[in-house]
N, CA, C and O of each residue as an XYZ file, in Angstrom:
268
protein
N     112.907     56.355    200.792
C     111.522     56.589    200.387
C     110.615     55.663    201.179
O     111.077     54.580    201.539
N     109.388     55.987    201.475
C     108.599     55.168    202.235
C     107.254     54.838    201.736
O     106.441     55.676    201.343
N     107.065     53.534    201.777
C     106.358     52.847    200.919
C     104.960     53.358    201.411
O     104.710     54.016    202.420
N     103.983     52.816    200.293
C     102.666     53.733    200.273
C     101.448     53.161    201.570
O     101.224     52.020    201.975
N     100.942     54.258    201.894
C     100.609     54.631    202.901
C     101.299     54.296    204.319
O     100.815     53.933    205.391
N     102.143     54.465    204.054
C     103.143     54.848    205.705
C     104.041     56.230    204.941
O     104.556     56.540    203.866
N     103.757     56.891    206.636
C     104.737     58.100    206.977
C     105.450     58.203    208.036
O     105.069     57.431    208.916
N     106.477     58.948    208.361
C     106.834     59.091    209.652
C     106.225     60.151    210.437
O     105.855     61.298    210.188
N     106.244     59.131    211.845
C     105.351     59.757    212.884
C     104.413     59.120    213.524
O     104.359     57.911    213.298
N     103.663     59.557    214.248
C     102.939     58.490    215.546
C     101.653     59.038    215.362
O     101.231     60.085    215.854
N     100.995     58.168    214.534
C      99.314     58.043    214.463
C      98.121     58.288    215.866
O      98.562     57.717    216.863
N      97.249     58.737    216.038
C      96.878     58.175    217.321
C      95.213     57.887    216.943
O      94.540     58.757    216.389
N      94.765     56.811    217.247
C      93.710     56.485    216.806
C      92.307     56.273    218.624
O      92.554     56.250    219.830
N      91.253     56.191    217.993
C      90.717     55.905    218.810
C      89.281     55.295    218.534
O      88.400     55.948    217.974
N      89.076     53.678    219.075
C      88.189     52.482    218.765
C      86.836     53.276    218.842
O      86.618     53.873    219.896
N      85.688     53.362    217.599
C      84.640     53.835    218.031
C      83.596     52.712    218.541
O      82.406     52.874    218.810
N      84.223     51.749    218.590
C      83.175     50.824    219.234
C      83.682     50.419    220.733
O      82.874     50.052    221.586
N      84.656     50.486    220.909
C      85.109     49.967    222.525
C      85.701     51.425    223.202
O      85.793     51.589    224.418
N      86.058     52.380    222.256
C      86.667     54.131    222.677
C      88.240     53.501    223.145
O      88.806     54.124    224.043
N      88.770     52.593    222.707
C      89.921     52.558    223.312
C      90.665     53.261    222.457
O      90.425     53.446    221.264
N      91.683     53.699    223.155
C      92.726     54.967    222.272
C      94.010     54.614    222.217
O      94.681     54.406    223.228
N      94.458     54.518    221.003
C      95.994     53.705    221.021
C      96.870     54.639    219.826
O      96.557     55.609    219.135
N      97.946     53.931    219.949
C      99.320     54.938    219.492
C      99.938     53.758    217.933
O      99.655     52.562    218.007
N     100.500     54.127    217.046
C     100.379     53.351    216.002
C     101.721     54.258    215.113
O     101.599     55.425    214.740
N     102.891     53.455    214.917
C     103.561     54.340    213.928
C     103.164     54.232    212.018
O     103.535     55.029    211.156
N     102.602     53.400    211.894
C     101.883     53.352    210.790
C     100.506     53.554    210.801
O     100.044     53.701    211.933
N      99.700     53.606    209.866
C      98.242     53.442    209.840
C      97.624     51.830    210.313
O      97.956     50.694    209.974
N      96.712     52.292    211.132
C      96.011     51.016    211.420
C      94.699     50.649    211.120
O      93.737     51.417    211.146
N      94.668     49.135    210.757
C      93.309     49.477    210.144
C      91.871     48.319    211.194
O      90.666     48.082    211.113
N      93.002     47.954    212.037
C      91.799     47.416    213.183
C      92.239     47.951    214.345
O      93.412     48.295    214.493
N      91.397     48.054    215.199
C      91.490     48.097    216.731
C      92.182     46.793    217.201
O      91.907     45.707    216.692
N      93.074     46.941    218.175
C      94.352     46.087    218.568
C      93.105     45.200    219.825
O      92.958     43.978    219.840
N      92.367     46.160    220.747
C      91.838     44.972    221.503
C      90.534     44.622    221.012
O      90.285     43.592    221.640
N      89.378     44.902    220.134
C      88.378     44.636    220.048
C      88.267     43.929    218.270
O      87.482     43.190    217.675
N      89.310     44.534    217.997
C      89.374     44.372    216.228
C      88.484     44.799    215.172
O      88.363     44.266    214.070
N      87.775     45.972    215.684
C      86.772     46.875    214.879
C      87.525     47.786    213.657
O      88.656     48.256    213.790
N      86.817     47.922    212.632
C      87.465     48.303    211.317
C      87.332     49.803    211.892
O      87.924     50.693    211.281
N      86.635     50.099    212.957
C      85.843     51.397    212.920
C      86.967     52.418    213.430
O      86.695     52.502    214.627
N      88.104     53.263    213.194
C      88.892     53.938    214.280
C      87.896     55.659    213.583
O      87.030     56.132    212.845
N      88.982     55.893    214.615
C      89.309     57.543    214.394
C      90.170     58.051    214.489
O      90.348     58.475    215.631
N      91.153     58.342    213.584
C      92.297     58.724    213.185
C      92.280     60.366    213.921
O      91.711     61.321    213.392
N      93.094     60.435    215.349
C      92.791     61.786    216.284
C      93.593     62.662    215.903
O      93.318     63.844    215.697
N      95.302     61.808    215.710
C      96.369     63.027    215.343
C      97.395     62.261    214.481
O      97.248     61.048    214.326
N      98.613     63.035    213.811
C      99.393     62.296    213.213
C      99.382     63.229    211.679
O      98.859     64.342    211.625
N      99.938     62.674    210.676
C     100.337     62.600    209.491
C      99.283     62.189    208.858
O      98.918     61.040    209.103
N      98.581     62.919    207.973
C      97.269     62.165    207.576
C      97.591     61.374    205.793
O      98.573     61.538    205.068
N      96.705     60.772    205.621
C      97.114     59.817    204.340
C      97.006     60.512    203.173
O      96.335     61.524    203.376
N      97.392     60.415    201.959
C      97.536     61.571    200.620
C      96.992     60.098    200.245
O      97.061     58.977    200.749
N      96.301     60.801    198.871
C      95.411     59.750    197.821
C      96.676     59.161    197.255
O      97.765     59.723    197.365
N      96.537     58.283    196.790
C      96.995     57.699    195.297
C      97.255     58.329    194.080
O      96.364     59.157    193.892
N      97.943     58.323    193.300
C      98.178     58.236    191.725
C      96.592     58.044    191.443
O      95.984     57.199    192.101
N      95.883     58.862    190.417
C      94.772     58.383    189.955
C      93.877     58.437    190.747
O      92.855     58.922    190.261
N      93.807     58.159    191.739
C      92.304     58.672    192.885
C      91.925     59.430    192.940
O      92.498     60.512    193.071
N      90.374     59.165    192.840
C      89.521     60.360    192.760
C      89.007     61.092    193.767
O      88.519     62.221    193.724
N      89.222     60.018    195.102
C      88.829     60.382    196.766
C      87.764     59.928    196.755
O      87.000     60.629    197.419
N      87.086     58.694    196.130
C      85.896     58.143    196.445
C      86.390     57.022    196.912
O      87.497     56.486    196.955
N      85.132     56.746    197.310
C      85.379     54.799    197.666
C      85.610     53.954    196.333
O      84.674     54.084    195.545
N      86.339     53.360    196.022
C      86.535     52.019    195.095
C      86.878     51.014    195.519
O      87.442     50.625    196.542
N      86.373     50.464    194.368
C      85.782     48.294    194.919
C      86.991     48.471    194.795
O      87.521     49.147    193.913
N      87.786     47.605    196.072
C      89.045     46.992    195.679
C      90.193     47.485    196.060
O      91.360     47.151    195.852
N      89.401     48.829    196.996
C      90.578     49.664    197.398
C      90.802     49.628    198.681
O      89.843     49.492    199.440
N      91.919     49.726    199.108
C      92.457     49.664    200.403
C      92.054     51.130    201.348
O      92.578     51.405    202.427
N      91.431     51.621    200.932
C      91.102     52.996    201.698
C      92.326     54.091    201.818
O      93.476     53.949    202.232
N      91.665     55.187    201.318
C      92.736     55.655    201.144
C      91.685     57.470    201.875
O      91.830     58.653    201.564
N      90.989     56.961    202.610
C      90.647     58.060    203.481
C      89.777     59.192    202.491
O      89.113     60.028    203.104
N      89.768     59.229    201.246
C      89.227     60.357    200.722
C      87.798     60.232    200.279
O      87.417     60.776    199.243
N      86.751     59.303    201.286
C      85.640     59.693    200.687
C      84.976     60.734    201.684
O      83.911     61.276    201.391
């Protein structure tokens, strides 16, 4: 079983502040050369909510992609 938010498979993201485009087998949540929170998740396995999530933003939450 694989722990929450990782799947198998190769993420591919891309920096919207520097456009750099990188490869990631888990979810990433900074840019590797600039360290911007900002990506864009291009291809891959996309993230399923939580138990209980409503797909909004919540204080406290690790993002879980559904707003």
């Amino acid at each position: 079983m694989e722990g929450a938010g990782q799947m198998s498979g190769i993420h591919v993201y891309r920096c919207a502040s520097c456009d750099h485009r990188f490869e990631s087998e888990d979810f990433a949540s900074r840019c590797p050369k600039c360290r911007s929170k900002v990506l864009l998740h291009e291809s891959g396995p996309a993230r399923t909510l939580k138990k209980g999530c409503r797909g909004r933003s919540c204080g406290g939450c690790g993002g879980c992609g559904g707003h």
